[in-house]
C-alpha positions as CSV (number, residue, x, y, z in Angstrom):
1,X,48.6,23.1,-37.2
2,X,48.0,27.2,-36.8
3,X,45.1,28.3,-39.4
4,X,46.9,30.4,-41.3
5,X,49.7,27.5,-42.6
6,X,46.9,25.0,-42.7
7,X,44.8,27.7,-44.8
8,X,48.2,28.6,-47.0
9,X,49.3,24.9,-48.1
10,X,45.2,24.3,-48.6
11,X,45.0,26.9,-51.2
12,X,48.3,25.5,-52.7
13,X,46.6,22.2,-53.3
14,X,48.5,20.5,-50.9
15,X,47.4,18.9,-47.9
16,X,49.6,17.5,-44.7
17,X,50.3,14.0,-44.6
18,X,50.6,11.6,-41.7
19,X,53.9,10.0,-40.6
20,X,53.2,6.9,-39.0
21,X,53.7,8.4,-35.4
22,X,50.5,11.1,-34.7
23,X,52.3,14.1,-36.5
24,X,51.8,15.4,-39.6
25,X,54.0,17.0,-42.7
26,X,53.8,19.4,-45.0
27,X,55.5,20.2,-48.4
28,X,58.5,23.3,-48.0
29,X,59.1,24.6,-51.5
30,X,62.0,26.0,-50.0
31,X,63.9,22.9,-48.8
32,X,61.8,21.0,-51.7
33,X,61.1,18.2,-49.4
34,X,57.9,17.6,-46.8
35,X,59.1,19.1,-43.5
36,X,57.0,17.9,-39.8
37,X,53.9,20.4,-39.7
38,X,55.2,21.5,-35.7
39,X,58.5,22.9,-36.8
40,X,57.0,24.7,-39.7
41,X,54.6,26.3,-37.0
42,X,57.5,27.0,-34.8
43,X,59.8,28.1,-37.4
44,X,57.0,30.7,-38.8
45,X,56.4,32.3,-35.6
46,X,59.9,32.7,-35.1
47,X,60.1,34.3,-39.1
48,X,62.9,31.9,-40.2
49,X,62.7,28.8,-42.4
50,X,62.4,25.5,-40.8
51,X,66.0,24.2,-41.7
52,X,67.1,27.2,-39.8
53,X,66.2,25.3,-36.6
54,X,68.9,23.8,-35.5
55,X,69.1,19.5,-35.9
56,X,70.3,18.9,-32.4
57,X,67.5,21.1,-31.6
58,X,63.7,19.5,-30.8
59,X,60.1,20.7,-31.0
60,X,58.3,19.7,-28.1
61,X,54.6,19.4,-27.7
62,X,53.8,20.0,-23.8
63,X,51.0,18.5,-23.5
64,X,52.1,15.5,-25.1
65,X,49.2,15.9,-28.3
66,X,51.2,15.7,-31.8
67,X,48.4,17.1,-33.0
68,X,47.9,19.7,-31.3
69,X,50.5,22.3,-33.5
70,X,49.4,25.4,-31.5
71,X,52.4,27.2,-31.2
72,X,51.4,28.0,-27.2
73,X,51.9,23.9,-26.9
74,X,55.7,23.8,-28.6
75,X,58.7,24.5,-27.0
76,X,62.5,24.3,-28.4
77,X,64.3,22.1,-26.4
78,X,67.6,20.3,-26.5
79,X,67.3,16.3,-27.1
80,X,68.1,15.6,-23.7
81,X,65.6,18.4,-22.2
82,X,62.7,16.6,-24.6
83,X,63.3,12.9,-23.1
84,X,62.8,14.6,-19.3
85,X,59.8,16.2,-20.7
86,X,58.3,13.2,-22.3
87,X,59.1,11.1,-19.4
88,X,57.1,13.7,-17.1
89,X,54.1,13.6,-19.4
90,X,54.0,10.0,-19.2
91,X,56.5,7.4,-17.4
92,X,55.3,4.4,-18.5
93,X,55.4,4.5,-22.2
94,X,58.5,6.4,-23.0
95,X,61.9,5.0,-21.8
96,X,64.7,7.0,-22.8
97,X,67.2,4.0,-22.9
């Protein structure tokens, strides 16, 4: 998660939650729901909300870390671009079908 969010929702009181799978959320008071702490990263860079991301469209973390929010290591992608992607970081656990 970049600094600055992680710094922002800290002083807020809040503090990201885990979702089962090695990501984390974090609370939007604009959407008043917890929204996944990479396309809040994305979003912000990009200076629009996250629910102005498109639904068909994904976050990608290239190296394959979902942890590792720095915005140099997510990429937009469509859903079909994301399962070649995750397939070239690692072939034998992810099987599109």
């Amino acid at each position: 998660m970049s600094k600055e969010i992680l710094k922002g929702v800290l002083e807020k009181g809040q503090s990201p939650i885990g979702d089962g799978h090695d990501s984390e959320r974090i609370w939007d008071p604009e959407r008043q729901d917890y929204v996944m702490a990479y396309r809040k990263v994305f979003a912000d860079k990009l200076g629009i909300s996250p629910n102005q991301i498109p639904e068909d469209m994904l976050v990608h973390h290239i190296d394959g870390d979902r942890m590792n929010n720095d915005i140099d290591n997510l990429a937009l992608c469509t859903k079909k671009a994301h399962q070649k992607m995750e397939l070239l970081n690692d072939p034998h656990t992810y099987d599109p079908r």
